[in-house]
PAVEXMI-470467 format. One line per field, with one value per residue (C-alpha): residue number from 1; residue in three letters; chain; x, y, z. Coordinates in steps of 0.25 Angstrom, whole numbers. Example, Ala and Ser with C-alpha at 12.3 -4.5 7.8 and 13.67 -1.06 7.14 Angstrom:
! residues 2
nr <- c(1, 2)
rest <- c(ALA, SER)
kette <- c(A, A)
c1 <- c(49, 55)
c2 <- c(-18, -4)
c3 <- c(31, 29)
//
This chain:
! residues 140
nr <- c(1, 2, 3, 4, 5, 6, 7, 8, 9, 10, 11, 12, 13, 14, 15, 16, 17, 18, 19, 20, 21, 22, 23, 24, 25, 26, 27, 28, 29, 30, 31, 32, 33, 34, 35, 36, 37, 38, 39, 40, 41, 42, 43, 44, 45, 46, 47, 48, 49, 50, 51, 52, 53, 54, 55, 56, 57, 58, 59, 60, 61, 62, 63, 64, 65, 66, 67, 68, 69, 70, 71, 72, 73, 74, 75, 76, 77, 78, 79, 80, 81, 82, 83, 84, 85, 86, 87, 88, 89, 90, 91, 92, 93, 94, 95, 96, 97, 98, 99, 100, 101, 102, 103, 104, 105, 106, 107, 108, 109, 110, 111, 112, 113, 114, 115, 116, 117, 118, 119, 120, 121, 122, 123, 124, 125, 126, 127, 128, 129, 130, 131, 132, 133, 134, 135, 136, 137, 138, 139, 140)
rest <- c(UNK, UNK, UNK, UNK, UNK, UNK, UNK, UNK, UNK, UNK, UNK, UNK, UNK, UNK, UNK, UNK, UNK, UNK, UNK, UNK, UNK, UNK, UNK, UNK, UNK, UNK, UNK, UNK, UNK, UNK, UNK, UNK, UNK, UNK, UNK, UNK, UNK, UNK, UNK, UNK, UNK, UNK, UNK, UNK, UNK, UNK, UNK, UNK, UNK, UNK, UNK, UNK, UNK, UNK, UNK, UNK, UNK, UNK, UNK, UNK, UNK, UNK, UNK, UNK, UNK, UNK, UNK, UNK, UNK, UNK, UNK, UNK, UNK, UNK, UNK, UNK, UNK, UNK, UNK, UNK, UNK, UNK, UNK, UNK, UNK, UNK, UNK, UNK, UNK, UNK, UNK, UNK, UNK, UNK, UNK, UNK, UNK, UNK, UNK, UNK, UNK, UNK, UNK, UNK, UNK, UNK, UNK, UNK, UNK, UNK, UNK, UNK, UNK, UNK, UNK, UNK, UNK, UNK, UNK, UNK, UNK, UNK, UNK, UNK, UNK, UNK, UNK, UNK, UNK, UNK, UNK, UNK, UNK, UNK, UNK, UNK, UNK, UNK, UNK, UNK)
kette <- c(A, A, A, A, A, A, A, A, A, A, A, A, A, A, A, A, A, A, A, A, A, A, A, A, A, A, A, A, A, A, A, A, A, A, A, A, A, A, A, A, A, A, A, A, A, A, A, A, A, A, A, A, A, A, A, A, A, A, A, A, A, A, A, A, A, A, A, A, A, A, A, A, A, A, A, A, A, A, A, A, A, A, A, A, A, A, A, A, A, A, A, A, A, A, A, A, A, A, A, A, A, A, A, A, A, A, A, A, A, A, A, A, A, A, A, A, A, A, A, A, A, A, A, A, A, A, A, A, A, A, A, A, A, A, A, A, A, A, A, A)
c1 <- c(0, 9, -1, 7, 19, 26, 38, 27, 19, 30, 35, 20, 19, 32, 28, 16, 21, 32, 25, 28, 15, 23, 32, 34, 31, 32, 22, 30, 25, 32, 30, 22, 23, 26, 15, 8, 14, 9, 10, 12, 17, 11, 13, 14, 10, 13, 3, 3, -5, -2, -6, -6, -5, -7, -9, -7, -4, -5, 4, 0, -15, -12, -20, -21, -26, -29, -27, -28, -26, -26, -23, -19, -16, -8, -14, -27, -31, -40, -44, -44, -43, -47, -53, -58, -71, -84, -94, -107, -101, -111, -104, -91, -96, -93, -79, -77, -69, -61, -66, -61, -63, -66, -70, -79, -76, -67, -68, -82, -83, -80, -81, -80, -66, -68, -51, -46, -43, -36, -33, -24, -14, -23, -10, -14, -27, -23, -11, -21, -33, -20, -15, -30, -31, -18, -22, -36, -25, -20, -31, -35)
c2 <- c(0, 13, 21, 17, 22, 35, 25, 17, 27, 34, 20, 20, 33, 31, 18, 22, 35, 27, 25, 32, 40, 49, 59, 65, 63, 74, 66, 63, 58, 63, 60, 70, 63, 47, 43, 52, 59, 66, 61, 77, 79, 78, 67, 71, 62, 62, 69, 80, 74, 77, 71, 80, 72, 76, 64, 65, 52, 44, 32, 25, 26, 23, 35, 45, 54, 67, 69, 77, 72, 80, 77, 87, 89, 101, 111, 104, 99, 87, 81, 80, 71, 74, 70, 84, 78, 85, 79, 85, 79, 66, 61, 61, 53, 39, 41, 53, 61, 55, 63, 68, 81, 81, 90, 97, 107, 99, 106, 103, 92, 80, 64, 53, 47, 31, 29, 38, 32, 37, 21, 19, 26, 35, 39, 25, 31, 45, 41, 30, 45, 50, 40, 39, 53, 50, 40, 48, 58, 48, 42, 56)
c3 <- c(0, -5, 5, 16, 17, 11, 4, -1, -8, -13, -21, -26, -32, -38, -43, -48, -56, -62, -77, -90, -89, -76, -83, -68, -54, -43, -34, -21, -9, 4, 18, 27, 41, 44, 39, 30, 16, 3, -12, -18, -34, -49, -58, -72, -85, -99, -106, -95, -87, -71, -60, -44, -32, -18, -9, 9, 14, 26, 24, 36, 36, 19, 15, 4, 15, 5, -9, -22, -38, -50, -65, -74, -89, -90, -83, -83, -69, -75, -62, -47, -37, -22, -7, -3, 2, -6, 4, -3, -18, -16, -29, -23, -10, -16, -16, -5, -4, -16, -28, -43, -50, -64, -76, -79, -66, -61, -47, -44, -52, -42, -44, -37, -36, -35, -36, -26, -13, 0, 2, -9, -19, -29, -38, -48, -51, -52, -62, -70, -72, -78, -85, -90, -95, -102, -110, -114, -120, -127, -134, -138)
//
């Protein structure tokens, strides 16, 4: 379980950004106490994709214990990823507080997000909505 332990996590992220689709990497994960730490940086994509990650960490509960995700192209935010509770959203309440923020008005326009998880690593599923977009840009 990479959640666990700063080391850990570390490896996996490293693992995990270690394909021909990563030109560069700033995303570090650092230590904040024994047992806590923060994931912080962008990753960025061939075909200008970028990825911003902000995750806090409690290794030894094995939490994501907050976070935030955003995909760009360019300049172009595309999408968001948050937990900020929205408690009067009853859409969102199957998968509260985890939610996404898509087009059109991407601020206000919030829906569920089945794949975020404060249990386990949310980086595969974040790097596979990328690696998604990419290959739309390719067939068109």
């Amino acid at each position: 379980m990479p959640l666990l332990s700063l080391e850990r996590y570390a490896r996996f992220v490293a693992d995990l950004l270690h394909r021909p689709e990563v030109e560069r990497s700033t995303l570090t994960v650092w230590s904040t106490s024994p047992y806590t730490g923060v994931a912080e940086g962008e990753v960025f994509f061939i075909g200008g994709f970028r990825l911003r990650v902000r995750e806090e960490l409690d290794f030894n509960a094995g939490l994501i214990t907050a976070y935030g995700y955003e995909i760009y192209r360019g300049d172009q935010r595309l999408c968001w990823w948050d937990d900020f509770p929205h408690p009067e959203d009853k859409d969102l309440a199957v998968t509260f507080p985890h939610h996404k923020h898509i087009p059109p008005d991407i601020k206000r326009h919030r829906v569920p997000a089945l794949e975020m998880s404060y249990t386990r690593p949310n980086l595969p599923v974040l790097i596979q909505e990328v690696l998604n977009l990419l290959r739309m840009e390719i067939v068109s």
